[in-house]
Residue frames as qw, qx, qy, qz and C-alpha x, y, z in Angstrom:
[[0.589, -0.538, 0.237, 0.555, -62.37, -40.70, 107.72],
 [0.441, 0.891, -0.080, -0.075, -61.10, -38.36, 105.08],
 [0.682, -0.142, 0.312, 0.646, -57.94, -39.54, 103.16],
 [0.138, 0.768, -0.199, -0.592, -56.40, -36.52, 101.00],
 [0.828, 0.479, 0.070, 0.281, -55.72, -37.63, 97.15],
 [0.183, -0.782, 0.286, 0.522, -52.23, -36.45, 96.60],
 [0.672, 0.740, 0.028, 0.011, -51.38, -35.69, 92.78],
 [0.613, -0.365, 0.337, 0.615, -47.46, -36.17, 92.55],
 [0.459, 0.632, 0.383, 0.493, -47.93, -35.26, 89.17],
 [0.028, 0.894, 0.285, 0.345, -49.26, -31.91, 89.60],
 [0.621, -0.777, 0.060, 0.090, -46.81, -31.37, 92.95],
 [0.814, -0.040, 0.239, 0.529, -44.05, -32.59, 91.33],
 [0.076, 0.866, -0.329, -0.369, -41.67, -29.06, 90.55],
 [0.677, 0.734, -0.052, -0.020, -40.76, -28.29, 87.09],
 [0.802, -0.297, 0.275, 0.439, -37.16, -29.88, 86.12],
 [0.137, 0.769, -0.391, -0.488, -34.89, -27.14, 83.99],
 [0.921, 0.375, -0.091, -0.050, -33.98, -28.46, 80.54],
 [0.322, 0.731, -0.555, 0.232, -30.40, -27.73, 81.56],
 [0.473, -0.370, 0.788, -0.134, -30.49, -30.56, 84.49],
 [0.861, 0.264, -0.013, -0.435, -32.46, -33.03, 81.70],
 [0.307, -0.358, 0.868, 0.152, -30.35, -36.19, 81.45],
 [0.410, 0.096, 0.901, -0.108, -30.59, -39.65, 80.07],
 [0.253, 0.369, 0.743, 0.498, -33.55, -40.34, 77.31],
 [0.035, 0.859, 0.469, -0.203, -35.39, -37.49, 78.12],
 [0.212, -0.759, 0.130, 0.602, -32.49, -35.37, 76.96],
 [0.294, -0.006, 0.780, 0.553, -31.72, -37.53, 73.93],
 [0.190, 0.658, 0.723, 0.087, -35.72, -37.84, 73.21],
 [0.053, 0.710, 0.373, -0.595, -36.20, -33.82, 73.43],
 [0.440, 0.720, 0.385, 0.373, -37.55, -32.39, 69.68],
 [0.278, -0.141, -0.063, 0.948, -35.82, -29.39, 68.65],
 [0.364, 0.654, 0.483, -0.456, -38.68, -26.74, 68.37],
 [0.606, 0.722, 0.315, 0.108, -40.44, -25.76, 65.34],
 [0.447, 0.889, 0.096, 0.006, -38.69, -22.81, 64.62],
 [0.384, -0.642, 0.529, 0.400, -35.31, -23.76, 64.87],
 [0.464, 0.009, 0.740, 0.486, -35.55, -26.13, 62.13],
 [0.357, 0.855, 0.351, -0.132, -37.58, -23.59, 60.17],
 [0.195, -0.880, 0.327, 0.283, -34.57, -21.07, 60.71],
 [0.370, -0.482, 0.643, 0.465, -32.15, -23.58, 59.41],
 [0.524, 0.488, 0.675, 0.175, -34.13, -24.77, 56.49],
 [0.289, 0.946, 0.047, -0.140, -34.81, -20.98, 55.33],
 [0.325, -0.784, 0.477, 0.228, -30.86, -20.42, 55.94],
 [0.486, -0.075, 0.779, 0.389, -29.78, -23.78, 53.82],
 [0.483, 0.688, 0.531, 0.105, -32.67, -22.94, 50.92],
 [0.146, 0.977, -0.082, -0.129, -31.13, -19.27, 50.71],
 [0.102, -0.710, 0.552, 0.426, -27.54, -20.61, 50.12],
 [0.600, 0.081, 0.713, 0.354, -28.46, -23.26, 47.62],
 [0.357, 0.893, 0.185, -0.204, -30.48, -20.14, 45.85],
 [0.049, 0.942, -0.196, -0.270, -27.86, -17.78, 46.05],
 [0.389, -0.273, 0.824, 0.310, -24.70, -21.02, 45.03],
 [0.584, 0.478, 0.600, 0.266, -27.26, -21.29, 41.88],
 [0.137, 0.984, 0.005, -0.113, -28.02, -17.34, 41.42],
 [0.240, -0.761, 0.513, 0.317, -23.67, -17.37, 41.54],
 [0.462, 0.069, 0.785, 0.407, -23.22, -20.60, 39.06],
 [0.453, 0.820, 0.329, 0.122, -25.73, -18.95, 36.55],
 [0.165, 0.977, -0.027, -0.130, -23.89, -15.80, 36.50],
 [0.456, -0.475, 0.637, 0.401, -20.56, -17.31, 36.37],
 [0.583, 0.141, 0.744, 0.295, -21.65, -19.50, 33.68],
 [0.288, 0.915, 0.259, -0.109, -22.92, -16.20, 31.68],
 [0.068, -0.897, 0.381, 0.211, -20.16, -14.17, 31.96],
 [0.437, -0.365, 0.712, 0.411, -17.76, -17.32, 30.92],
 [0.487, 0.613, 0.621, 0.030, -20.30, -17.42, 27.71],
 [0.130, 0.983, 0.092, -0.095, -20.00, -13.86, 27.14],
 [0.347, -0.733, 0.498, 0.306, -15.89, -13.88, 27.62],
 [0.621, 0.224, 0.681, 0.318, -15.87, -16.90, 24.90],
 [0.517, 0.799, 0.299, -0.073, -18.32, -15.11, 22.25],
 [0.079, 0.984, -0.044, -0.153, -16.14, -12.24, 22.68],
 [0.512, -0.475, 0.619, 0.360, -12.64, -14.06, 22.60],
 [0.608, 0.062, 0.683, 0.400, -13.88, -15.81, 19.45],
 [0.251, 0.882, 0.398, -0.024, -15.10, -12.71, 17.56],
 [0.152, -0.902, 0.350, 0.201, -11.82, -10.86, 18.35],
 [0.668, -0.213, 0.655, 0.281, -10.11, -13.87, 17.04],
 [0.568, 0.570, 0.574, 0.151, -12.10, -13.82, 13.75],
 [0.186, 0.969, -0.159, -0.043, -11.27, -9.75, 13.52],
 [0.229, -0.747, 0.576, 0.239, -7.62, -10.57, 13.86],
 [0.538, -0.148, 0.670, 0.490, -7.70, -12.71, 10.97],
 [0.383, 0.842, 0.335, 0.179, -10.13, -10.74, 8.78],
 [0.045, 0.989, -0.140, -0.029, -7.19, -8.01, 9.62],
 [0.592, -0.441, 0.597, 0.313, -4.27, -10.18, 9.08],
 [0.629, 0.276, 0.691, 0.226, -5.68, -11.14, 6.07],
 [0.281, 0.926, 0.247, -0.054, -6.16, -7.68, 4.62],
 [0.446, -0.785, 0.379, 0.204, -2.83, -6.83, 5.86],
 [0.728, -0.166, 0.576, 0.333, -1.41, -9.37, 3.65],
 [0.546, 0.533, 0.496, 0.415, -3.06, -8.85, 0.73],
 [0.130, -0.960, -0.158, 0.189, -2.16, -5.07, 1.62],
 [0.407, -0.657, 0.520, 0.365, 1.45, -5.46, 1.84],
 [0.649, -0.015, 0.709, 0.276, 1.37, -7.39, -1.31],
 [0.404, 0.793, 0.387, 0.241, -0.13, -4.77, -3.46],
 [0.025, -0.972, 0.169, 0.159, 2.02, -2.23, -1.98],
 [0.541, -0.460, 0.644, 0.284, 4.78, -4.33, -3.58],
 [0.558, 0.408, 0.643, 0.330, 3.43, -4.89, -6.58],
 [0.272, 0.920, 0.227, 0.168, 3.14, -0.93, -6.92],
 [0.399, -0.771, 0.360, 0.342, 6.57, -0.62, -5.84],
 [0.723, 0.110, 0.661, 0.166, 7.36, -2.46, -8.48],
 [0.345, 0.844, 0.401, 0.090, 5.40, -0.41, -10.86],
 [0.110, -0.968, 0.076, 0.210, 6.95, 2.52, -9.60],
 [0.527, -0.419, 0.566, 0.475, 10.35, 0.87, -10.29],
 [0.634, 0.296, 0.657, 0.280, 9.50, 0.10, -13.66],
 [0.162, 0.887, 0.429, 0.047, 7.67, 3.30, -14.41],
 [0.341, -0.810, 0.257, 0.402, 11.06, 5.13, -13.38],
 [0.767, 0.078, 0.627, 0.110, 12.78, 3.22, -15.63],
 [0.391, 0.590, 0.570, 0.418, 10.87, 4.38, -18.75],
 [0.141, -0.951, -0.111, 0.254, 11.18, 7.63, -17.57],
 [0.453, -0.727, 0.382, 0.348, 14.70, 7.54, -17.33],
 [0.568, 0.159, 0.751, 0.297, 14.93, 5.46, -20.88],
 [0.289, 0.766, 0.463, 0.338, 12.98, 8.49, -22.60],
 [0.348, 0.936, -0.057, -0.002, 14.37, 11.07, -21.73],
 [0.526, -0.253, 0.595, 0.552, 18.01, 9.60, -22.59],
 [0.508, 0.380, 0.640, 0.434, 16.18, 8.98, -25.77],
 [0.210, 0.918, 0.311, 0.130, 14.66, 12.50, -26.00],
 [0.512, -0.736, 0.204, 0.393, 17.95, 13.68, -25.01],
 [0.406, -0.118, 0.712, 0.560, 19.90, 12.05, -28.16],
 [0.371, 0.670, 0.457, 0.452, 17.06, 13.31, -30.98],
 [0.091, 0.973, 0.206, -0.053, 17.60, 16.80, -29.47],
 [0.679, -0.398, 0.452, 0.419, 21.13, 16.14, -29.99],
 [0.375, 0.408, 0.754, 0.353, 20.60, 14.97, -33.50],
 [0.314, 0.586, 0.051, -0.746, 19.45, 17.24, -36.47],
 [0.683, 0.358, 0.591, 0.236, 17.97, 15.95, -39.82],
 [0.276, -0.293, 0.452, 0.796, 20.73, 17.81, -42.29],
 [0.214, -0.004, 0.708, 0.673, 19.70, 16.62, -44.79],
 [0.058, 0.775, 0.629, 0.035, 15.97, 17.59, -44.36],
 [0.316, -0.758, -0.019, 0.570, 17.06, 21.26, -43.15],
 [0.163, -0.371, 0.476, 0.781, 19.15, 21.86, -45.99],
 [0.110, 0.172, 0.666, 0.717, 17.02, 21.29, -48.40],
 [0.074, -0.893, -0.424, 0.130, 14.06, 23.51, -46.72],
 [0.215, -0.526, 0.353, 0.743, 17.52, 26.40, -46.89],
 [0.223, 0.108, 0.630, 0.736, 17.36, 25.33, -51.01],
 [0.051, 0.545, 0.834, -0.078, 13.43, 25.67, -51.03],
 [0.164, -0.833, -0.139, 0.509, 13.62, 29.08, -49.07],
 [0.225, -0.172, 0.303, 0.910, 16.52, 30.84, -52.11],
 [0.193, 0.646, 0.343, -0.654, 14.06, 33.24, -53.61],
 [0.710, 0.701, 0.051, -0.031, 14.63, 32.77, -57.63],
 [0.829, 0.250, -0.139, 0.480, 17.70, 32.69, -59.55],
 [0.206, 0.726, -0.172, 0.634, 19.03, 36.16, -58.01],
 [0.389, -0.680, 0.575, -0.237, 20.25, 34.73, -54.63],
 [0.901, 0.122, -0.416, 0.006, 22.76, 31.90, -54.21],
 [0.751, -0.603, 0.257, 0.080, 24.82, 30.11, -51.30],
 [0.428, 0.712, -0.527, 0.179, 28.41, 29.99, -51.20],
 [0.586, -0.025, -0.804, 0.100, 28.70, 28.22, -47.99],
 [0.741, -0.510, -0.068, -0.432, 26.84, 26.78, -44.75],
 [0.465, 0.042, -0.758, 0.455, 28.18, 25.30, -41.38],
 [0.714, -0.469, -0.330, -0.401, 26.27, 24.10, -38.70],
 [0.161, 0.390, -0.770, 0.479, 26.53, 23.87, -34.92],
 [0.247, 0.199, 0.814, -0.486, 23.99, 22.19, -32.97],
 [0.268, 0.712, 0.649, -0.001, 20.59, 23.96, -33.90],
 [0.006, -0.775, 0.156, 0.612, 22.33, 27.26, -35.38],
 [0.704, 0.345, 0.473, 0.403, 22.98, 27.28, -39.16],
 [0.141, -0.683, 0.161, 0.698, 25.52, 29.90, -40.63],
 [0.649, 0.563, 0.482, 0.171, 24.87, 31.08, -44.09],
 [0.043, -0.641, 0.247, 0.725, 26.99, 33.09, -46.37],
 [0.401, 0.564, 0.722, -0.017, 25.87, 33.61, -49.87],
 [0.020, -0.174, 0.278, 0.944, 25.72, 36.68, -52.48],
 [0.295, 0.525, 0.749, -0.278, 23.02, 38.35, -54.31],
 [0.327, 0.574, 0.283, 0.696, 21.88, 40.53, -57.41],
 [0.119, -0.609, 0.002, -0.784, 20.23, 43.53, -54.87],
 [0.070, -0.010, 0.687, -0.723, 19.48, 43.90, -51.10],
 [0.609, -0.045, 0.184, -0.771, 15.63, 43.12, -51.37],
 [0.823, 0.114, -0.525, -0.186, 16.67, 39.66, -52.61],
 [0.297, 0.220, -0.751, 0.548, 18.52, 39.29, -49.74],
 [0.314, -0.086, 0.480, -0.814, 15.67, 40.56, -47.51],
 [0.819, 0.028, -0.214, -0.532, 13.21, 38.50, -49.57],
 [0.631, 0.200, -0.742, 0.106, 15.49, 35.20, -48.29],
 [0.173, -0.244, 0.532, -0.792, 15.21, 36.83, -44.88],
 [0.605, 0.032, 0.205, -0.769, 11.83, 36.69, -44.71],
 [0.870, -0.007, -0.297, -0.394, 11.38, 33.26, -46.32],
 [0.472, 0.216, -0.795, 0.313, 13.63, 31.49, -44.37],
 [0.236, -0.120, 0.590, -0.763, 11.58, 33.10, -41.01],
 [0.719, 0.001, 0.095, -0.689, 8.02, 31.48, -42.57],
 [0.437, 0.303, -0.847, 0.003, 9.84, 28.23, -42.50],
 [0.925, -0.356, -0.029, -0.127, 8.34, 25.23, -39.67],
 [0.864, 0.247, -0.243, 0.365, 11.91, 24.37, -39.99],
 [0.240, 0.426, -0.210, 0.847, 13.16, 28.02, -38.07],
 [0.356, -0.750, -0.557, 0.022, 12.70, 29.43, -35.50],
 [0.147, -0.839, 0.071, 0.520, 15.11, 32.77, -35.98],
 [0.686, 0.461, 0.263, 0.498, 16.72, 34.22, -38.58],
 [0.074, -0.951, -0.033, 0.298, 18.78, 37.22, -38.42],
 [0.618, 0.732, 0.021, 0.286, 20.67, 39.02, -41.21],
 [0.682, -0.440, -0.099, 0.576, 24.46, 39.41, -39.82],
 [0.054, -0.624, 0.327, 0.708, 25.88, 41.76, -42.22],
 [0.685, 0.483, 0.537, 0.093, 25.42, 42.79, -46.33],
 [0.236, -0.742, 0.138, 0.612, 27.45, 44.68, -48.25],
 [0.662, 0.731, 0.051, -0.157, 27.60, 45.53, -51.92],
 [0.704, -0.246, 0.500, 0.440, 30.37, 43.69, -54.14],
 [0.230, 0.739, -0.230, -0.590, 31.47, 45.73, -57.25],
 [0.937, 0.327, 0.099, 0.073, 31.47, 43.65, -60.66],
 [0.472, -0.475, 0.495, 0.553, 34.27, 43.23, -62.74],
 [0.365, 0.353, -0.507, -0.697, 34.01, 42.86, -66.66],
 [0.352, -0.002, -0.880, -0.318, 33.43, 39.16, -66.11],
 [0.329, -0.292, -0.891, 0.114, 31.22, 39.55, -63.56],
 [0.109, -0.715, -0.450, -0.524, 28.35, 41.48, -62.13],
 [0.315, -0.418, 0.453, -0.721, 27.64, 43.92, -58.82],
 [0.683, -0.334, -0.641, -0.105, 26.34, 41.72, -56.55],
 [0.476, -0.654, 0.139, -0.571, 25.17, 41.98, -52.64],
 [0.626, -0.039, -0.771, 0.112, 27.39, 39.62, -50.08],
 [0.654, -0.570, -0.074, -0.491, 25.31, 38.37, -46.83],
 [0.346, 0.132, -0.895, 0.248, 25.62, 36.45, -44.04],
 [0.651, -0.428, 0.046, -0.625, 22.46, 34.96, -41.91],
 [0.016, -0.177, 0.921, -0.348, 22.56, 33.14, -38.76],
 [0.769, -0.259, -0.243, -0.532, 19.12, 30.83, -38.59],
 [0.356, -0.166, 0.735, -0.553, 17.84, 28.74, -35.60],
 [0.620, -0.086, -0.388, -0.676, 16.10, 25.81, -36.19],
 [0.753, -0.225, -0.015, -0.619, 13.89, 23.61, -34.70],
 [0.159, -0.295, 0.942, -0.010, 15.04, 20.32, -32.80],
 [0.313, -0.074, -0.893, -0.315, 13.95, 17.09, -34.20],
 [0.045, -0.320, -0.835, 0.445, 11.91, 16.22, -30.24],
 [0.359, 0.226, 0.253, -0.870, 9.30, 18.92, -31.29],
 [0.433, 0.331, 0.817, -0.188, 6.01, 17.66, -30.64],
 [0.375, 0.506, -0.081, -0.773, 4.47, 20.46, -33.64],
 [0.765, 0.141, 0.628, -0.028, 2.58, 17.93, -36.02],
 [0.609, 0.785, 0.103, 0.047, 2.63, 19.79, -39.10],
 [0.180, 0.763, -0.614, -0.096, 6.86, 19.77, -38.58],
 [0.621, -0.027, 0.781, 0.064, 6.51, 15.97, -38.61],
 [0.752, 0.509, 0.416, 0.051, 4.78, 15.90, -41.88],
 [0.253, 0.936, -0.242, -0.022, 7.56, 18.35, -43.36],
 [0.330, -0.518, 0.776, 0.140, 10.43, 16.47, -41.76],
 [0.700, 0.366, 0.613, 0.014, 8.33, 12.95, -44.10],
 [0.760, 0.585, 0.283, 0.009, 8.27, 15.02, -46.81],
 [0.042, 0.822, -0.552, -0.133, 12.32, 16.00, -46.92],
 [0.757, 0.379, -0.533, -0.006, 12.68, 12.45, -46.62],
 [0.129, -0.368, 0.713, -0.582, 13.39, 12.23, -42.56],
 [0.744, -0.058, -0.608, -0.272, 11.38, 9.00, -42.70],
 [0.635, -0.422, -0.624, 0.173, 13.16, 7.55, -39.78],
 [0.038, 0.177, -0.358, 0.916, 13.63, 10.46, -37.72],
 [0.580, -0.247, -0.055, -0.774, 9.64, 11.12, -38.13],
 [0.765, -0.008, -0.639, -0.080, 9.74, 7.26, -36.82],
 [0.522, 0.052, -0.593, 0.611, 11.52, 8.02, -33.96],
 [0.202, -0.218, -0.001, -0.955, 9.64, 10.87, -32.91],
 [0.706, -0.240, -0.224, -0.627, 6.53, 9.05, -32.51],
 [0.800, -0.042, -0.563, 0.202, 8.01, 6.32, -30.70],
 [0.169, 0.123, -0.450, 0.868, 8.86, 8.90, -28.43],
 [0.514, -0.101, 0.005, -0.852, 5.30, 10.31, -28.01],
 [0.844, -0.398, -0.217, -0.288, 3.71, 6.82, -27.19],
 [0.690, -0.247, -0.573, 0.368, 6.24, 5.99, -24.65],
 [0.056, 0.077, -0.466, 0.880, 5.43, 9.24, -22.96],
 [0.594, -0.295, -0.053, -0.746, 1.74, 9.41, -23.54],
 [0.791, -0.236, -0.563, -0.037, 1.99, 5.37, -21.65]]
């Protein structure tokens, strides 16, 4: 008698995973390559959540350097600044001062060209008469002008006074106003009366060799003053 085997197994139609209940549903593994997928997927954002913290953590490095470098320039340029402003104050200063002495010399160079050493002057005038055949009758001074009136024996003494009064350091014009012949008398001779205006020289002139002339008339402190002038301009 012939019994059939029957395989239930093998007969038994395939159950969808979507009717799968109970422990077979719980029990089913998830396949390989999902949990590949999500592994790759978590590994690439812990990458990329380092790859972003490095570069943050650069760049806040870099922003620092630079913060404290700009700091350092803004006190290496404060600090110039200071010591800037502080010299330009100290040469204001200067400047103030330096006016000052300006203003202090020429007052002073003002008052010697005022000023005339008489007594030197006049006796460069005696120096200049030409022998006994010219003499002065009188002299008056205005500033830097000196009128002379004055007789003589002949007009070439007169011109010969001319001419030494012009080779004077002491002059610096001379001109013959008028001369005219004076008839004698019994008690007294012909004679020639003059009259020169001379220009002379103010005291402030720098000319060294009318310093050592003004010393030897005896303008001592004039020639004092003078030079005291001349180092507070040459400072």
């Amino acid at each position: 008698m012939y019994t059939p085997e029957i395989n239930f197994l093998k007969e038994r139609p395939e159950v969808p995973a979507s009717v799968q209940t109970g422990a077979e549903a719980i029990a089913a593994p998830p396949t390989v390559a999902g949990a590949g997928s999500w592994a790759l997927a978590l590994g690439l954002g812990f990458a990329a959540a380092a790859v972003a913290m490095g570069g943050f953590l650069y760049f806040q490095a870099h922003f620092l350097r630079q913060r404290d470098a700009l700091r350092a320039e803004r006190t290496r340029l404060e600090g110039e600044l200071s010591t800037a402003n502080a010299e330009l104050t100290r040469l204001q200063g200067l400047s103030q001062e330096l006016q000052t002495i300006r203003t202090q010399t020429e007052g002073f160079r003002s008052f010697l060209g005022s000023i005339q050493p008489w007594s030197a002057i006049l006796e460069e005038v005696r120096r200049r008469i030409p022998g006994q055949g010219v003499w002065i009758t009188n002299i008056s001074a205005s500033g830097d002008t000196v009128n002379i009136q004055g007789e003589a024996l002949d007009f070439p003494l007169v011109n010969d006074f001319l001419l030494t009064l012009l080779d004077s350091n002491f002059v610096t014009s001379a001109v013959l106003n008028s001369a005219s012949r004076a008839e004698g008398t019994p008690e007294t001779e012909a004679s020639v009366a003059y009259s020169i205006t001379v220009t002379v020289r103010t005291i402030g002139d720098p000319d060294p060799e009318f310093t050592r002339e003004l010393e030897q008339r005896g303008a001592i402190g004039l020639v004092e003053k003078i030079r005291t002038l001349r180092q507070a301009e040459a400072n």
